[in-house]
DRENDOKOL-197062 format. One record per residue: residue in three letters; x, y, z of N, C-alpha, C in turn. Coordinates in steps of 0.02 Angstrom, whole numbers, plus 32768, in hexadecimal, padded with zeros to 4 digits. Example, Ala and Ser with C-alpha at 12.3 -4.5 7.8 and 13.67 -1.06 7.14 Angstrom:
2
Ala82947EE4818682677F1F818682947F5B8186 Ser82827F90816282AC7FCB816582858002818A 
REM end
This chain:
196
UnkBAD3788BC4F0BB167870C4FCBB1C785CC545 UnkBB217829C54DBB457812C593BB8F780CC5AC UnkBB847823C5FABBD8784EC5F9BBF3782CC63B UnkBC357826C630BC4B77F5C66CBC8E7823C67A UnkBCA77819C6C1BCDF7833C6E1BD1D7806C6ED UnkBD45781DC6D9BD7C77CBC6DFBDB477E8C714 UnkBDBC77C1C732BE0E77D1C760BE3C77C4C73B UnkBE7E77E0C765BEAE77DFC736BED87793C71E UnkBEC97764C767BEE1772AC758BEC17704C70F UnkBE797711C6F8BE6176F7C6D4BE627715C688 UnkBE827757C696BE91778EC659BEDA7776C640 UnkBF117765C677BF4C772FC65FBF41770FC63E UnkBF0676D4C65CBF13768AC644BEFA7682C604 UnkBEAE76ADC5E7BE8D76B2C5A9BEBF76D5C56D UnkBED27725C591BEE87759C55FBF3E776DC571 UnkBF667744C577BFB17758C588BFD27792C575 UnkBFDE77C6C57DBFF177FAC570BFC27828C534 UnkBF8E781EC538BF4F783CC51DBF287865C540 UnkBEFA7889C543BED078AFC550BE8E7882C563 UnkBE65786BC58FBE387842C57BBDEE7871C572 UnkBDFB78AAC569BDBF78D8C572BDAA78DFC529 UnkBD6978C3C52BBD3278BDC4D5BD467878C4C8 UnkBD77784BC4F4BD7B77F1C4D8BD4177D8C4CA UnkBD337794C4BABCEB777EC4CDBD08774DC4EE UnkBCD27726C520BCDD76E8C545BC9076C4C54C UnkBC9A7685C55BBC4E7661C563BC507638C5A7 UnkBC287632C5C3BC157620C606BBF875CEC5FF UnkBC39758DC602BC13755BC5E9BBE5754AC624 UnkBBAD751EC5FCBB67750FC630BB7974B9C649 UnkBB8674B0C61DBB9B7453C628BBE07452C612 UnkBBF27402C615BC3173E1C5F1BC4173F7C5C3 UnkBC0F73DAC58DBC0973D5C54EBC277441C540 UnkBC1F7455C54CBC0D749DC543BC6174A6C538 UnkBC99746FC55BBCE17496C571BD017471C52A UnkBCE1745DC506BD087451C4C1BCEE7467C49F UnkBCBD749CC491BCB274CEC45DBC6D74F5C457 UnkBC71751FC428BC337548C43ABC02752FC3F6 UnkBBC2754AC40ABB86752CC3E4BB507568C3D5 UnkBB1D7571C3C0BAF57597C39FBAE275BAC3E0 UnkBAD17588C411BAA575A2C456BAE575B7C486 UnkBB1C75CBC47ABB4175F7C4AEBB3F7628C4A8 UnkBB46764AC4F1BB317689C503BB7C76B4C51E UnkBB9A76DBC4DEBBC376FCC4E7BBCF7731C51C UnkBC1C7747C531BC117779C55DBC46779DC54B UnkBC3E77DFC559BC757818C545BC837824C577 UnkBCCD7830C586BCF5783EC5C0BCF67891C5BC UnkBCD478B2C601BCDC7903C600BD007914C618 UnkBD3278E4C656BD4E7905C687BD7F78C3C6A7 UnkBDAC78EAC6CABDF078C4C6D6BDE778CCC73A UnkBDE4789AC757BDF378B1C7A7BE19787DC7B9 UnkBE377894C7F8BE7A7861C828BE677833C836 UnkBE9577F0C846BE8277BCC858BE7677BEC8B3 UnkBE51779FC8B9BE2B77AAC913BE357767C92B UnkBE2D7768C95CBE3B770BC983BDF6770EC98B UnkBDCA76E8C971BD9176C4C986BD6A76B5C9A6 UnkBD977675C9B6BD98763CC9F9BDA27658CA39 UnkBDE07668CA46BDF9766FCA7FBE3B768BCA7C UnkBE5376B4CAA7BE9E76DCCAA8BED676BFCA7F UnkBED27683CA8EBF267659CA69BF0D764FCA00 UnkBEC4764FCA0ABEB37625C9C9BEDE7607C994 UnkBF0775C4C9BDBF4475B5C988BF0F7598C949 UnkBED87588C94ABEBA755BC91ABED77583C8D6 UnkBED8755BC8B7BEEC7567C858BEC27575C83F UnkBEAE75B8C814BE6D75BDC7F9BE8575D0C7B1 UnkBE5275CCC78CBE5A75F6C752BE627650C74B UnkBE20764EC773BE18769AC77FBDD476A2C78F UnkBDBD76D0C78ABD7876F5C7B2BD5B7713C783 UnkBD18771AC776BCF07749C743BCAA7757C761 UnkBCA3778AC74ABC5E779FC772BC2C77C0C747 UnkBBEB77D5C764BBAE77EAC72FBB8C782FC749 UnkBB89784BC72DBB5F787AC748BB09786EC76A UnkBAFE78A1C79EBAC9787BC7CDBA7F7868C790 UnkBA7C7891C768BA44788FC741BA4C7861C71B UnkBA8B7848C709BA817823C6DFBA8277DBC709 UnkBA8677C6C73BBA9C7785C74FBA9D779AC79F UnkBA5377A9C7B4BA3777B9C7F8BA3D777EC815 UnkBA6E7783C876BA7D7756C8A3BA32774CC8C5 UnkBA277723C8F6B9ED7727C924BA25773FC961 UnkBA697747C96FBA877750C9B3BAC1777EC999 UnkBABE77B5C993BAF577E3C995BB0A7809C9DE UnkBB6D7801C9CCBB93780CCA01BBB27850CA07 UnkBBAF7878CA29BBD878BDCA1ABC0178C9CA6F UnkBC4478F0CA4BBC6C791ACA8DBC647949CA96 UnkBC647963CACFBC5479ABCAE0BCA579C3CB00 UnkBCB979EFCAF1BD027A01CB09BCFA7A3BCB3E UnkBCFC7A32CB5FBCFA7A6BCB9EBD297A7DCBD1 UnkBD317AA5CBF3BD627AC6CC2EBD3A7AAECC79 UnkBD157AA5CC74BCED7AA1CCB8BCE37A5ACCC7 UnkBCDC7A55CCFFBCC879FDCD0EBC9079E3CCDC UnkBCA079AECCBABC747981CC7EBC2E7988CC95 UnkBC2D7954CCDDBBDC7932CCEFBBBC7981CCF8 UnkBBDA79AECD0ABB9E79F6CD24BB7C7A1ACCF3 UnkBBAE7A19CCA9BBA87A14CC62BB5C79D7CC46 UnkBB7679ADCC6ABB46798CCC3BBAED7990CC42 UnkBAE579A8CC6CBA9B79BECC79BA8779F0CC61 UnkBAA77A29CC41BAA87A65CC17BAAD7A49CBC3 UnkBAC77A05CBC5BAD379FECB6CBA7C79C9CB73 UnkBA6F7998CBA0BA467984CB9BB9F379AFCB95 UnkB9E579E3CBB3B9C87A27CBC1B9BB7A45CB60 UnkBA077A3FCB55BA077A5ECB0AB9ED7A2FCAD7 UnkB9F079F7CAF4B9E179BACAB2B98779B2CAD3 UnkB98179BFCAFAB92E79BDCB14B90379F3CAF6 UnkB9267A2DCADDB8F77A64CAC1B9077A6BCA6F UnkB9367A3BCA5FB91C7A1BCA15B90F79F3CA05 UnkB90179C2CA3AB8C57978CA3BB8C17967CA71 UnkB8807973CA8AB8917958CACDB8817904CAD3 UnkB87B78D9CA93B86A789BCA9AB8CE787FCA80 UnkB8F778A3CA8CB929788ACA95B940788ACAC2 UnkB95A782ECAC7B9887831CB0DB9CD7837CB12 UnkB9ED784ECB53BA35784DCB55BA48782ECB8E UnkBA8377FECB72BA8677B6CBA6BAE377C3CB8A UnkBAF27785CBAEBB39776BCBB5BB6877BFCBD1 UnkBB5D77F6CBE8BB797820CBF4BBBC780ACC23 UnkBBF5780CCBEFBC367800CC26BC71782FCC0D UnkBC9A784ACC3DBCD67872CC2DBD167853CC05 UnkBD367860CBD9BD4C785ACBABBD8B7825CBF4 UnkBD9E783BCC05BDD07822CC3BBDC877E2CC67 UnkBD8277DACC51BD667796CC79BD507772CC3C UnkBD4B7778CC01BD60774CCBCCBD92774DCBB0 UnkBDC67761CBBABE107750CBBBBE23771CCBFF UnkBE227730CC37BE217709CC5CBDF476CDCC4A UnkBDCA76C2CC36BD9C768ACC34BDC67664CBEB UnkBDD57674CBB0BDEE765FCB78BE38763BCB88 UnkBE4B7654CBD8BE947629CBD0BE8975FCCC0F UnkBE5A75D9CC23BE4E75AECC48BE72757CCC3A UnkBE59755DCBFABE837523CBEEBED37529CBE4 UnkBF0A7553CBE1BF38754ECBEABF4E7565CC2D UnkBF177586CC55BF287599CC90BF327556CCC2 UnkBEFF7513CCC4BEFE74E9CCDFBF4A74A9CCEE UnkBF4B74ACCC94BF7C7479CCB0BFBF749CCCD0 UnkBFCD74E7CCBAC0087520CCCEC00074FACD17 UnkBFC97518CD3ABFC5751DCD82BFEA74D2CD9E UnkBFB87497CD82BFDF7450CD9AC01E7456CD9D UnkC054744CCD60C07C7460CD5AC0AA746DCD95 UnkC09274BECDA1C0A974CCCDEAC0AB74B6CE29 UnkC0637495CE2FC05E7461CE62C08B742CCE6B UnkC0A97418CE2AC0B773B3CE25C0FF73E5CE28 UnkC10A7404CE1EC1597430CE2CC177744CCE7D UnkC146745FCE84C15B7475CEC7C1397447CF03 UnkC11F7406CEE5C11B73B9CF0CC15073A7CF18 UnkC16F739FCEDCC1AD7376CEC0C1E773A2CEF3 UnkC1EF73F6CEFAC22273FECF29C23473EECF63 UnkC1FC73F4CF6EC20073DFCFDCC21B73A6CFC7 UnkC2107370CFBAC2487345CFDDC2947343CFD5 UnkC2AA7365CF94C2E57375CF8EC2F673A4CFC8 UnkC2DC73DFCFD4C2DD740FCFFDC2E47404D044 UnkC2C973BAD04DC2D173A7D0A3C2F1738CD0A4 UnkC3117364D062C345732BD073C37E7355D073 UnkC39F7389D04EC3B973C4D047C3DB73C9D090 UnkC3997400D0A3C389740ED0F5C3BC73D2D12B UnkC3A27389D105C3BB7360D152C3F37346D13D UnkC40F735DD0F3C464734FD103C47B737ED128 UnkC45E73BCD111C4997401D121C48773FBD165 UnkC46973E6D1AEC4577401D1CDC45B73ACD200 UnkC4797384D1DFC48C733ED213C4DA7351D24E UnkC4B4733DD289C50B735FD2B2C5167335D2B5 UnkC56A735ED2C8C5B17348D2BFC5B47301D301 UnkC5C272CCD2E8C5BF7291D313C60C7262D2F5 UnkC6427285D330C67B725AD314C6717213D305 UnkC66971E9D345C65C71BBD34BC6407187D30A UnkC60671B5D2E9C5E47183D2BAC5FF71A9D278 UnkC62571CED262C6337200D235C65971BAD1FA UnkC677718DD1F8C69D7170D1D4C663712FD1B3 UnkC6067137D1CEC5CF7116D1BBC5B87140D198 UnkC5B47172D185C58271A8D16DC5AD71A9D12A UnkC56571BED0F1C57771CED0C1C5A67214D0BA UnkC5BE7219D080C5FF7262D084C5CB7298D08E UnkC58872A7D07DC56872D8D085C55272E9D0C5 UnkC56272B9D106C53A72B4D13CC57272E1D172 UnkC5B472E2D15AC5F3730FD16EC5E37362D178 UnkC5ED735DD1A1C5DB73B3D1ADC62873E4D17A UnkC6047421D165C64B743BD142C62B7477D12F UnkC6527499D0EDC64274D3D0E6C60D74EED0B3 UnkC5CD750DD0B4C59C7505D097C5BF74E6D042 UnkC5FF751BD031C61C7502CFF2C61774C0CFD9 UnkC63B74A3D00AC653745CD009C6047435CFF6 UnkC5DE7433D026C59B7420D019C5867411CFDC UnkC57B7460CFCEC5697479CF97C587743CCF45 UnkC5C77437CF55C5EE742FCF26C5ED73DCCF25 UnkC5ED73BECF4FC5DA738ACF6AC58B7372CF2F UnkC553738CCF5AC4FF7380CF3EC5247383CEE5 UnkC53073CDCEC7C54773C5CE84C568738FCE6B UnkC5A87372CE85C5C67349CE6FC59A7319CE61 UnkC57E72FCCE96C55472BCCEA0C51272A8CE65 UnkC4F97304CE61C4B472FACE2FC4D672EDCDE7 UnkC5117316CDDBC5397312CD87C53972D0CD8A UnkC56072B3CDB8C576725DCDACC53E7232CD8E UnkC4F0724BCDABC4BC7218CDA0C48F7235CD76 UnkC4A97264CD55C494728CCD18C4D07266CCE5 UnkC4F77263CCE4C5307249CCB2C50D71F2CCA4 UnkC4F871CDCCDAC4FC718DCCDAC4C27185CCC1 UnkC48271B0CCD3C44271BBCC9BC44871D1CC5F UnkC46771FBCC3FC48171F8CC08C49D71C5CBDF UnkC4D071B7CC03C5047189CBECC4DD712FCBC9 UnkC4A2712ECBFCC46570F8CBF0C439710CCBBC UnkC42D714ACBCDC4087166CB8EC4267159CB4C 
REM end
């Protein structure tokens, strides 16, 4: 009997409020295989039910069906991945698990060694990048508001030319200012709208 492990997303989508444990399922090989079964398919009995896992990468929005898996004997990898859960720093760990996998073969190698925290970090790169821009093209965009800001509130008091200057260029009370800049942005928020 050949025996397969199904997650739960894929225990939904086959067996809806069923049990999928003793189901059968078939593993199509081609196209042709996903519209029906034939003399030469190779059935599988579901033994066991496990959680759905992200894959890919931390967010894994991708849409899947679900996940199924084989036991090692029956459907041997050439590259198997394992976690080691520990209290102690990872990398000082890992020369003690490599040590252990050397005195039950020592013609196996152990490569890609990284802390669970630096493939999380590494898995959100791509949403980390454009985040960061973002911030950049944002806090570009303030300074000049921020200085132009700056050189109303901070133009002196010049009787003389006071009746040339825009109303914001009037010295007064931070309030007034204040109330002033608001008025001015609503107005050309209303008239963008209003075009909109």
């Amino acid at each position: 009997m050949r025996a397969v492990i199904v997650d739960e997303s894929l225990a939904r989508k086959f067996w809806p409020g069923q049990s999928p444990i003793g189901k059968r399922m078939y593993r199509p090989r081609s196209a042709e295989d996903l519209y029906g079964t034939g003399p030469d398919t190779k059935w599988l009995t579901v033994v066991g039910v496990v959680g759905d896992i992200k894959l890919r990468d931390l967010l894994d929005t991708e849409r899947r069906v679900g996940s199924y898996y084989f036991p090692f004997d029956q459907q041997s990898e050439s590259v198997i991945g394992f976690v080691v859960k520990t209290s102690m720093e990872p990398m000082v760990l890992a020369e003690s698990v490599r040590r252990a996998i050397a005195a039950i073969d020592p013609e196996l190698p152990l490569f890609d060694v990284t802390p669970l925290s630096q493939r999380i970090s590494d898995s959100l790169v791509g949403q980390r990048s454009p985040m960061l821009l973002t911030v950049v093209f944002a806090g570009v965009a303030l300074f000049p508001r921020r200085g132009g800001l700056y050189g109303v509130l901070c133009v002196p008091r010049d009787p003389a030319s006071a009746r040339d200057r825009h109303p914001h260029g009037r010295r007064g009370t931070p309030r007034r200012m204040v109330r002033l800049v608001v008025e001015e942005g609503l107005a050309i928020l209303a008239i963008g709208l209003a075009a909109g």
